[in-house]
C-alpha positions as CSV (number, residue, x, y, z in Angstrom):
1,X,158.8,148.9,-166.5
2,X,158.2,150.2,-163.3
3,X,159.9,153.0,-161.3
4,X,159.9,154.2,-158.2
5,X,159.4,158.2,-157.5
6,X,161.8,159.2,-154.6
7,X,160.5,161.1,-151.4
8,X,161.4,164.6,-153.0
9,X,159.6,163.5,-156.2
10,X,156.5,163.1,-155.1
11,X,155.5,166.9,-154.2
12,X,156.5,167.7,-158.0
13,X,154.4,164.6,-159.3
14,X,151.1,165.3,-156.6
15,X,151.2,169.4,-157.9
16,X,152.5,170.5,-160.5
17,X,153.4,168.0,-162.9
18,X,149.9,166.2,-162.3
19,X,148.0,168.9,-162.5
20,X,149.0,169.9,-165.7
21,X,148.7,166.1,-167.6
22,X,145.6,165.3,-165.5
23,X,146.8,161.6,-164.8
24,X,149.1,160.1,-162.1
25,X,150.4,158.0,-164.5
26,X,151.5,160.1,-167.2
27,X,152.6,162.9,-164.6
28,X,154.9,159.6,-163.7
29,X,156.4,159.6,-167.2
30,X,157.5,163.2,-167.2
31,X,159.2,162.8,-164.1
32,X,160.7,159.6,-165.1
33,X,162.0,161.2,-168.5
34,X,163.4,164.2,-166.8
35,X,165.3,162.4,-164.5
36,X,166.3,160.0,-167.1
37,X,167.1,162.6,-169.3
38,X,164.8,160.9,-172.3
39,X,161.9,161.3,-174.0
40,X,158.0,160.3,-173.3
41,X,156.8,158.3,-176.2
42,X,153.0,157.8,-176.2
43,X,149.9,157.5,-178.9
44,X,148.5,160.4,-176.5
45,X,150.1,162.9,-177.0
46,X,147.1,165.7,-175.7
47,X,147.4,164.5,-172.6
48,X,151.1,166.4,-172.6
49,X,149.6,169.6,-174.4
50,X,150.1,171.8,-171.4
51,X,154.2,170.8,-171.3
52,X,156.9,173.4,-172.5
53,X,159.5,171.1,-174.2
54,X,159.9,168.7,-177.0
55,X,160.3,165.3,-174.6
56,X,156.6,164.2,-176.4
57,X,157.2,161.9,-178.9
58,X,153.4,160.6,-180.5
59,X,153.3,157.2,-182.0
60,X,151.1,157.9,-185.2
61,X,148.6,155.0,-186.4
């Protein structure tokens, strides 16, 4: 699925958001599950280590 950030996403995804996950495109999934009020499901979880929150859900092997 793709989703669009809005204009007043973008300075939370370009600083803080990406700079804690590292990668544009998870820093995209944050935003998208905070605005969508869900959770982030992903078999890399790490990459989310430096989040406060319990929207990280891994997919074990």
């Amino acid at each position: 699925m793709l989703l669009d950030v809005h204009a007043e996403g973008w300075r939370a995804l370009s600083t803080s958001t990406y700079e804690i996950v590292g990668r544009m495109d998870a820093a995209s999934a944050v935003l998208a599950a905070v605005e969508f009020d869900c959770d982030v499901v992903t078999a890399t979880p790490r990459l989310y280590a430096g989040l406060d929150g319990d929207t990280i859900l891994p997919i074990e092997d």
